[in-house]
N, CA, C and O atoms as CSV, one atom per row, in Angstrom:
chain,resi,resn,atom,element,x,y,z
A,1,UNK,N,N,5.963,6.209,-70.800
A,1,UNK,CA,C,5.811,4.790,-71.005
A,1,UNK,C,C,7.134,4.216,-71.509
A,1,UNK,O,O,7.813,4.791,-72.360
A,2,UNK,N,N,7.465,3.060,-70.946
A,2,UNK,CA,C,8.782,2.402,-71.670
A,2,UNK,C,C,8.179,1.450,-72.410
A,2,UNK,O,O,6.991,1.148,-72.304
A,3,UNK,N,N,9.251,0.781,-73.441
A,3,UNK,CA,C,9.458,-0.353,-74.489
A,3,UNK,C,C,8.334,-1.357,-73.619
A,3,UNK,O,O,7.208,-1.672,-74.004
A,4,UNK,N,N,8.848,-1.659,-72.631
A,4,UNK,CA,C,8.740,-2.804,-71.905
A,4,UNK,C,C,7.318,-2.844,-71.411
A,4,UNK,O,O,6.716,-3.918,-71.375
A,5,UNK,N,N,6.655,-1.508,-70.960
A,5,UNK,CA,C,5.395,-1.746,-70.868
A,5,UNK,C,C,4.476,-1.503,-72.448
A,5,UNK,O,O,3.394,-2.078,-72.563
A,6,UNK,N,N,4.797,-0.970,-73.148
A,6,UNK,CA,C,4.451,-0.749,-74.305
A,6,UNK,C,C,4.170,-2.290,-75.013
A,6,UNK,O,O,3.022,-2.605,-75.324
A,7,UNK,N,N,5.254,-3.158,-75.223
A,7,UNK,CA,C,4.974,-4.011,-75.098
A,7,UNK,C,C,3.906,-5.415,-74.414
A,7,UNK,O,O,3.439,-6.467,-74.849
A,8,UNK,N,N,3.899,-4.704,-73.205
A,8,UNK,CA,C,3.138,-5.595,-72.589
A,8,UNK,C,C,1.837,-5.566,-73.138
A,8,UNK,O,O,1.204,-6.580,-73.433
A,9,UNK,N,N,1.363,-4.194,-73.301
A,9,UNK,CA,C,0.289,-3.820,-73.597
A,9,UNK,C,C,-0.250,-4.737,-75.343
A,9,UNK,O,O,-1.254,-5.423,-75.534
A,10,UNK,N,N,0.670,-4.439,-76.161
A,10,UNK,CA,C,0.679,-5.030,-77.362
A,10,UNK,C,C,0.524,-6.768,-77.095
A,10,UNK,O,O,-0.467,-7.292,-77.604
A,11,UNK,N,N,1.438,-7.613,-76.346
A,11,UNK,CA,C,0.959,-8.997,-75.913
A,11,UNK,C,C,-0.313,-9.130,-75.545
A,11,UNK,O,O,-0.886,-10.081,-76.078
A,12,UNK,N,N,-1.009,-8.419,-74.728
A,12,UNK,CA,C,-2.666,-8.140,-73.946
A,12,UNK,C,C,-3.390,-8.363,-75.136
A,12,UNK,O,O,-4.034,-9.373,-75.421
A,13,UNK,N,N,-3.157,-6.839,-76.140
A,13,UNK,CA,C,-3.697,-7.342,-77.467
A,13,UNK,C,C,-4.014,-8.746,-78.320
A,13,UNK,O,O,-4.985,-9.451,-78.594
A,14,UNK,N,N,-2.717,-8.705,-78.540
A,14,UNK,CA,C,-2.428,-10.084,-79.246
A,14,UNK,C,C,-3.218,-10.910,-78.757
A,14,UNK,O,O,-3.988,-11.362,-79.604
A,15,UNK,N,N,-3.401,-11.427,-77.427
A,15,UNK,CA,C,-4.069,-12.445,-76.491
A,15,UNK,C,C,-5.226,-12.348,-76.315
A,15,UNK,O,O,-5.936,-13.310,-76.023
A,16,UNK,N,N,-5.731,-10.902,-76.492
A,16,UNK,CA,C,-7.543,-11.091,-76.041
A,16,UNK,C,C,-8.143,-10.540,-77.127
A,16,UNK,O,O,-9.372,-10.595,-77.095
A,17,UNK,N,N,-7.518,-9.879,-78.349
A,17,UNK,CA,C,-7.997,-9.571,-79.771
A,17,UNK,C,C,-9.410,-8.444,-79.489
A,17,UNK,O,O,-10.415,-8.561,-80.189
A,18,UNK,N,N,-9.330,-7.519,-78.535
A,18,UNK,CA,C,-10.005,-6.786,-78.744
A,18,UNK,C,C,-10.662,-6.448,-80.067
A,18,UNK,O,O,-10.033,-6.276,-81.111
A,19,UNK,N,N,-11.867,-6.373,-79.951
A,19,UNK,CA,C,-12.437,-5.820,-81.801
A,19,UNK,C,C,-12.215,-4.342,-82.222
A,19,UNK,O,O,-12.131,-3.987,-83.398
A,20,UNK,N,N,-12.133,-3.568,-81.221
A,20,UNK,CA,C,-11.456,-2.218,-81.813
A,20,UNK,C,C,-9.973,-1.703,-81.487
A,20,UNK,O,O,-9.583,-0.540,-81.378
A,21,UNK,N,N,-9.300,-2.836,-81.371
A,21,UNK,CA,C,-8.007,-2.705,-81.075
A,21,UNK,C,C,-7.028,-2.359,-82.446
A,21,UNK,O,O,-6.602,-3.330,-83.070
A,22,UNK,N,N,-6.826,-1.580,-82.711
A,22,UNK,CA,C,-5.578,-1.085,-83.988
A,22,UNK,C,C,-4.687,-2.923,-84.108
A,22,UNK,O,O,-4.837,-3.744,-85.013
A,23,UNK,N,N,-4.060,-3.014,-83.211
A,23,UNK,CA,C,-2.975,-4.040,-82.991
A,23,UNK,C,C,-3.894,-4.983,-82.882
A,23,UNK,O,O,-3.358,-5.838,-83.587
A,24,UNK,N,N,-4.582,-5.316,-82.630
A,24,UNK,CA,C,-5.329,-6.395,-82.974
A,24,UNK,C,C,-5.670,-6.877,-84.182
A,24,UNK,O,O,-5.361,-7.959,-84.680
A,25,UNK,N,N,-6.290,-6.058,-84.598
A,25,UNK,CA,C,-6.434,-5.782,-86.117
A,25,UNK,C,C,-5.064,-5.739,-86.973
A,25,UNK,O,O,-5.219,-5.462,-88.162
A,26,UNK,N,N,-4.640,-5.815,-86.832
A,26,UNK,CA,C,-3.144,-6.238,-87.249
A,26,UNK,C,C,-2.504,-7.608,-87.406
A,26,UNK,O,O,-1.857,-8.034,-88.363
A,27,UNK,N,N,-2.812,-8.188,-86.299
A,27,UNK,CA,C,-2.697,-9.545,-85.783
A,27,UNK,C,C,-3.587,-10.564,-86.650
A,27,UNK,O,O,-3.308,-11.720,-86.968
A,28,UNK,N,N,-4.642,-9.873,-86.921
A,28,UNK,CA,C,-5.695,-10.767,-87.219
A,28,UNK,C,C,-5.247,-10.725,-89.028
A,28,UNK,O,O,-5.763,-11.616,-89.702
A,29,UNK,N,N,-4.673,-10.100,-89.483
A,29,UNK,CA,C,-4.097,-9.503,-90.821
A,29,UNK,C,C,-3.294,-10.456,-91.355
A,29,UNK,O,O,-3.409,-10.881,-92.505
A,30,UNK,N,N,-1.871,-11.073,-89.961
A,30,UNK,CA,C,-1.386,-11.719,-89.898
A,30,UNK,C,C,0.454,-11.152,-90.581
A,30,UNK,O,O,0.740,-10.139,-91.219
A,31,UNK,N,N,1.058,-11.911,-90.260
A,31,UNK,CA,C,2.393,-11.707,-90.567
A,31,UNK,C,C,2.800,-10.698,-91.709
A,31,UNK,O,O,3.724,-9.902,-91.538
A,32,UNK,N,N,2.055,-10.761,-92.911
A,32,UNK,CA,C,2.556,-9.984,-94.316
A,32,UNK,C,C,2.073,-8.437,-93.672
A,32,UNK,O,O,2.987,-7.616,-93.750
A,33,UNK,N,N,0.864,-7.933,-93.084
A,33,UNK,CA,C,0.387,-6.837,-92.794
A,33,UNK,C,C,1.689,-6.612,-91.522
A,33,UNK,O,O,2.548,-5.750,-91.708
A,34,UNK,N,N,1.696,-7.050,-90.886
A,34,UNK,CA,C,2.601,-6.209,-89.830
A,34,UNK,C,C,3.790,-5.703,-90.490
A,34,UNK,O,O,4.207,-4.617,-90.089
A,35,UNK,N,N,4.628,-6.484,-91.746
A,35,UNK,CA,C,5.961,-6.409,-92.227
A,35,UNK,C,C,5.805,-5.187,-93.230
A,35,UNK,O,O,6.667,-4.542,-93.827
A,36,UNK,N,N,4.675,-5.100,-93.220
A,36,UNK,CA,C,4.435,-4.099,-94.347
A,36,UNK,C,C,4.169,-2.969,-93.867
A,36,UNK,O,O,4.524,-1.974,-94.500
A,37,UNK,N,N,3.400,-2.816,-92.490
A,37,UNK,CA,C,3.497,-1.247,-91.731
A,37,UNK,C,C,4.610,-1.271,-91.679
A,37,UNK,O,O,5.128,-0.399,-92.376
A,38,UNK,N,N,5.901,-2.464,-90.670
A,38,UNK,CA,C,7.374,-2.019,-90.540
A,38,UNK,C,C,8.043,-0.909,-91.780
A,38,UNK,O,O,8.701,0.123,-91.648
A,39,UNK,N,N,7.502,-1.699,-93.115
A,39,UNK,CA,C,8.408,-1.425,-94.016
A,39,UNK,C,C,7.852,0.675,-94.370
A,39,UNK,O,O,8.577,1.644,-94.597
A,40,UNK,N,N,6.564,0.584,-94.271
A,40,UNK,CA,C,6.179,1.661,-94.638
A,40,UNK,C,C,6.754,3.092,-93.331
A,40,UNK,O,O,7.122,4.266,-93.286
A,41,UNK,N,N,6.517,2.081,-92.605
A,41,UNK,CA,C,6.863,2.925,-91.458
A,41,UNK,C,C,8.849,3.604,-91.136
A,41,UNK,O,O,9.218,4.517,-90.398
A,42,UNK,N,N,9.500,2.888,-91.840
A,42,UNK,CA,C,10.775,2.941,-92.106
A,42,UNK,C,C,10.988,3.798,-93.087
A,42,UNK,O,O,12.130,4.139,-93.396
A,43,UNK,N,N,10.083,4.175,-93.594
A,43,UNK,CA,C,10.374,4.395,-95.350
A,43,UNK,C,C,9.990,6.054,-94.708
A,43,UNK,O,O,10.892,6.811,-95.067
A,44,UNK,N,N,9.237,6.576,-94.123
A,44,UNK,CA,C,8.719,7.767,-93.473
A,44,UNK,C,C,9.685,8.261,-92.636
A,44,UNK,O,O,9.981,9.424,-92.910
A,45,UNK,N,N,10.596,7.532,-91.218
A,45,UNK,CA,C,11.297,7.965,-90.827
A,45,UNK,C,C,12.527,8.518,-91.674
A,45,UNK,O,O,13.132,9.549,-91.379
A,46,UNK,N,N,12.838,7.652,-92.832
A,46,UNK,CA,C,14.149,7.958,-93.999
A,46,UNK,C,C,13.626,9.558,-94.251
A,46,UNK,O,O,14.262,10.567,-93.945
A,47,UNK,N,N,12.172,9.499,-94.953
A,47,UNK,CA,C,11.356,10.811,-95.542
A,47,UNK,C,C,11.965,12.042,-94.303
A,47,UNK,O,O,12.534,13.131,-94.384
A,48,UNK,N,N,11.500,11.201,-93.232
A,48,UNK,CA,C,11.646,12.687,-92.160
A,48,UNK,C,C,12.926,13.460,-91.590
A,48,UNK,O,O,13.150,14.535,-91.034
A,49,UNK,N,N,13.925,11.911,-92.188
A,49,UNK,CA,C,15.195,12.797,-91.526
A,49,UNK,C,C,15.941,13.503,-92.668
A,49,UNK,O,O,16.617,14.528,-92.579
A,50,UNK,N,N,15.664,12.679,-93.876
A,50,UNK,CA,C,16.135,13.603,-95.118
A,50,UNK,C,C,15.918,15.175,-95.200
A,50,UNK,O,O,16.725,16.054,-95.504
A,51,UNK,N,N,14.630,15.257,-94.849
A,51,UNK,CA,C,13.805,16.728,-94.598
A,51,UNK,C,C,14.240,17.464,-93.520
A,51,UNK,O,O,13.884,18.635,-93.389
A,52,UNK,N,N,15.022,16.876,-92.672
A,52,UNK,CA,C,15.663,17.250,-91.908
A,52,UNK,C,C,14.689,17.910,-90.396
A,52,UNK,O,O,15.087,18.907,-89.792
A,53,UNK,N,N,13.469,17.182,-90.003
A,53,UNK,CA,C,12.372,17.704,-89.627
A,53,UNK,C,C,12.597,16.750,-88.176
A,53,UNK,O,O,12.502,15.533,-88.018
A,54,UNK,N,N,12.927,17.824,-87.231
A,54,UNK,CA,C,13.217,16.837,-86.038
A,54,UNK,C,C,11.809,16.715,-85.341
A,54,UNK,O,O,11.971,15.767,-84.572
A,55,UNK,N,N,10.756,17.080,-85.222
A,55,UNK,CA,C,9.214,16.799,-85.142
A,55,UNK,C,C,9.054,15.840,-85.637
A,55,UNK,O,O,9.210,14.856,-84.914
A,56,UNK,N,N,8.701,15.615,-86.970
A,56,UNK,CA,C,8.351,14.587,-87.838
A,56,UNK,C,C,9.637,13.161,-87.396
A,56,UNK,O,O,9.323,12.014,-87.078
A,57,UNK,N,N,11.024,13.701,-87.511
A,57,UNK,CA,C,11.751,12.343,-87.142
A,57,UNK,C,C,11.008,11.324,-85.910
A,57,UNK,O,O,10.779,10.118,-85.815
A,58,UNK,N,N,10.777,12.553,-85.036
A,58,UNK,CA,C,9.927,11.881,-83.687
A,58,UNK,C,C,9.142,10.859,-83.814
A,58,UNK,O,O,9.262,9.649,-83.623
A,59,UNK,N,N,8.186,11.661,-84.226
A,59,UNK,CA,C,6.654,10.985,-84.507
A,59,UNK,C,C,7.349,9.667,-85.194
A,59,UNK,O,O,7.457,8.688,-84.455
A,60,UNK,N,N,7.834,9.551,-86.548
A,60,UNK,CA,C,7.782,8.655,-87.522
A,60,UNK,C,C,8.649,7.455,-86.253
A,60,UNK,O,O,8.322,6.275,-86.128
A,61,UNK,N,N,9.448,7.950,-85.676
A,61,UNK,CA,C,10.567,6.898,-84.892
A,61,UNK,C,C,9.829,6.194,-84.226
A,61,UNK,O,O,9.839,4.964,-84.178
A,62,UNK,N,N,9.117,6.944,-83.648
A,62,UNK,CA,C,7.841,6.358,-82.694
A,62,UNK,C,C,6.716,5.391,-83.257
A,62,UNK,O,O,6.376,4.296,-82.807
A,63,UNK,N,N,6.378,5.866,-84.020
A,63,UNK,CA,C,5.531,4.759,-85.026
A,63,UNK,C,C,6.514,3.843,-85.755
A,63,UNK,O,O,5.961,3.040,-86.506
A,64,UNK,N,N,7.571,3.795,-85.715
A,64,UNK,CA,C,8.340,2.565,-86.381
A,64,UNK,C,C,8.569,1.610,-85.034
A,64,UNK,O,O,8.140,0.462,-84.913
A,65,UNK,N,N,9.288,2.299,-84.120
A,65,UNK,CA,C,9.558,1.809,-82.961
A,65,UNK,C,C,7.869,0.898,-82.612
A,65,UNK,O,O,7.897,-0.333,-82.624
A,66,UNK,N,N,6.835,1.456,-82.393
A,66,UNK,CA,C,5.623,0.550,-82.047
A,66,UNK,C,C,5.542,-0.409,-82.968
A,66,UNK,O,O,5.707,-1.499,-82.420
A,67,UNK,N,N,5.336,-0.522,-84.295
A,67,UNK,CA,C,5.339,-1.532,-85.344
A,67,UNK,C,C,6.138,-2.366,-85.350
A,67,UNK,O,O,5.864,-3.492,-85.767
A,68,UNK,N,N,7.905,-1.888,-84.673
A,68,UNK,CA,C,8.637,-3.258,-84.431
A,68,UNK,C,C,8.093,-4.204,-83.276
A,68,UNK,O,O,8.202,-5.422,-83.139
A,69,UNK,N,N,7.548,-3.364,-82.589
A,69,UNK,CA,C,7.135,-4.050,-81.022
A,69,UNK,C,C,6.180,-4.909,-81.505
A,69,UNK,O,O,6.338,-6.093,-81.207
A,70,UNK,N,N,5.212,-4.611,-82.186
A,70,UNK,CA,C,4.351,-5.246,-82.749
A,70,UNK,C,C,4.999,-7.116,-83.662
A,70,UNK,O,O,4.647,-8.255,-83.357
A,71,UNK,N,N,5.926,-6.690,-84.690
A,71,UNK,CA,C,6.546,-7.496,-84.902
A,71,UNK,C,C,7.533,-8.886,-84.114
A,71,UNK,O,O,7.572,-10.100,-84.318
A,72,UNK,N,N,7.939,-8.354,-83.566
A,72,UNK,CA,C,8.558,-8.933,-82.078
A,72,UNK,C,C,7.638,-9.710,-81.435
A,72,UNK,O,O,7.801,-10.904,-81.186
A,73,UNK,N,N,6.530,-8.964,-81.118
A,73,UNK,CA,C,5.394,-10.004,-80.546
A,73,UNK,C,C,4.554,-10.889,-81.265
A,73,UNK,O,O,3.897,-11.709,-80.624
A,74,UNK,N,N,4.478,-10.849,-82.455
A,74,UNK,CA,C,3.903,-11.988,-83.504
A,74,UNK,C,C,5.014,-12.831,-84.342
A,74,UNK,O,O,4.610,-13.446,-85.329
A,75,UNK,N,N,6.417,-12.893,-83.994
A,75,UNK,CA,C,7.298,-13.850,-83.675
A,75,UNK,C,C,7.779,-14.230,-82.705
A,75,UNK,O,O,8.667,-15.081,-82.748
A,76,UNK,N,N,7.230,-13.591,-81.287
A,76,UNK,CA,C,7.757,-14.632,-80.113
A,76,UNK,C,C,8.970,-13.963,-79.564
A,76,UNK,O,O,9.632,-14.502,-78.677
A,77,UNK,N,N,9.337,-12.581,-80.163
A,77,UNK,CA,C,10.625,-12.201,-79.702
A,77,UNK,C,C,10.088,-11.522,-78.538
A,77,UNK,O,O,8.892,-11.246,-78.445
A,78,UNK,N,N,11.066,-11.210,-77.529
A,78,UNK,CA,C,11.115,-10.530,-76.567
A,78,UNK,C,C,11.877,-9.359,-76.453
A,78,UNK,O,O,13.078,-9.608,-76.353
A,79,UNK,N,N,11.461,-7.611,-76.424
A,79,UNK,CA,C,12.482,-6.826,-76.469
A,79,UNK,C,C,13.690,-7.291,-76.050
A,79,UNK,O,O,14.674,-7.141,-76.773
A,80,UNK,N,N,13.813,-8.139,-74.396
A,80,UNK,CA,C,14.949,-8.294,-73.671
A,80,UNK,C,C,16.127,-9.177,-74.598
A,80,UNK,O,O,17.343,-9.177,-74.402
A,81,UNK,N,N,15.469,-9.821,-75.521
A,81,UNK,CA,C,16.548,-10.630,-76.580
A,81,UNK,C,C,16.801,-9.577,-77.375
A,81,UNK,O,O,17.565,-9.019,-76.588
A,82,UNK,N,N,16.773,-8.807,-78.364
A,82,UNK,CA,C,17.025,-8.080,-78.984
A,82,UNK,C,C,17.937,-6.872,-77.907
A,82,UNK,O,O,18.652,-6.172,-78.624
A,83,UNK,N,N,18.061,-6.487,-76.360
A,83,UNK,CA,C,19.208,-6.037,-75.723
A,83,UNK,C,C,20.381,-6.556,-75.535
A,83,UNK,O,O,21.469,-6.014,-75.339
A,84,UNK,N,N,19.873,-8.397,-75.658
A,84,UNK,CA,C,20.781,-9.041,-75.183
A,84,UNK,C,C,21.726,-9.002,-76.797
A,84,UNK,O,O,22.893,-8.624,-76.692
A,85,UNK,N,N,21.434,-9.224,-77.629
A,85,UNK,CA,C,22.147,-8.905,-78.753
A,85,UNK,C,C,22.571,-8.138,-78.932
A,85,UNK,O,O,23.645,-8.261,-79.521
A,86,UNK,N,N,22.006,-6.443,-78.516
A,86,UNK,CA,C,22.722,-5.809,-78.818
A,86,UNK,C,C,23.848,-5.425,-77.667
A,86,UNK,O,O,24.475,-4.369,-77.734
A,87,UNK,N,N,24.003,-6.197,-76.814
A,87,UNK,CA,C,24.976,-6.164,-75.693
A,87,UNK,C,C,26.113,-7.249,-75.736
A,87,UNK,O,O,27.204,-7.195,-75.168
A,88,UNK,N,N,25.609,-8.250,-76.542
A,88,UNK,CA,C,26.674,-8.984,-77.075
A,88,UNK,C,C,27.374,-8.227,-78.154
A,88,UNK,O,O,28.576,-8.460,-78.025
A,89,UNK,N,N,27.215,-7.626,-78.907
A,89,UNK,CA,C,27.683,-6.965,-79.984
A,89,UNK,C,C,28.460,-6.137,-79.099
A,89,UNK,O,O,29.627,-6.493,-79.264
A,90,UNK,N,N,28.428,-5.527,-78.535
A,90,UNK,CA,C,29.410,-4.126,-77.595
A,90,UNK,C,C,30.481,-5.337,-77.210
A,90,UNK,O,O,31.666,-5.013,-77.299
A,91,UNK,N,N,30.334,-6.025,-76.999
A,91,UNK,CA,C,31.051,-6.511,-75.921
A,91,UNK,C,C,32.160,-7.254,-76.668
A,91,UNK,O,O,33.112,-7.782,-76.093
A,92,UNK,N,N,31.914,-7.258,-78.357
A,92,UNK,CA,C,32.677,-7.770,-79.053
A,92,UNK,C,C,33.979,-6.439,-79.793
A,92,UNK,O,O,34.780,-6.287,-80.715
A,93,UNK,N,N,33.756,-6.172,-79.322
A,93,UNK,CA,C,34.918,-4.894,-79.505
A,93,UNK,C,C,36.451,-5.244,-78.635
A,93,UNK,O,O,37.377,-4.434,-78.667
């Protein structure tokens, strides 16, 4: 699966609020709950690479990586803006 459909999937959410949807349930939480998986979820990847645990780095990257997606989509961002930034940035070298 890429970003991009991963995403899509998370917008679907957002839009039809499934009742046993994880990300839905998230949504419905509203802005402070999503910033707060980000934050927890950041705080685990730090845990996993300190430990030096390239399994665990995975997993945790992966669950941070979904929680940003998540974030992104309950401000309106679009992965493709966040490339485009980071492609402006290269390009400033």
């Amino acid at each position: 699966m890429t970003l991009e459909e991963l995403y899509k999937i998370i917008e679907n959410r957002k839009k039809n609020m499934p009742d046993n949807s994880y990300v839905a349930s998230l949504f419905k939480k509203g802005n402070d709950r999503i910033i707060q998986k980000v934050g927890e979820e950041a705080i685990e990847v730090v845990i996993a690479a300190k430990n030096e645990n390239k399994e665990r780095i995975i997993s945790e990257v992966a669950d941070l990586l979904f929680h940003i997606l998540i974030l992104l989509s309950a401000n309106n961002i679009k992965p493709q803006e966040i490339l485009k930034e980071l492609k402006a940035r290269d390009s400033r070298k």
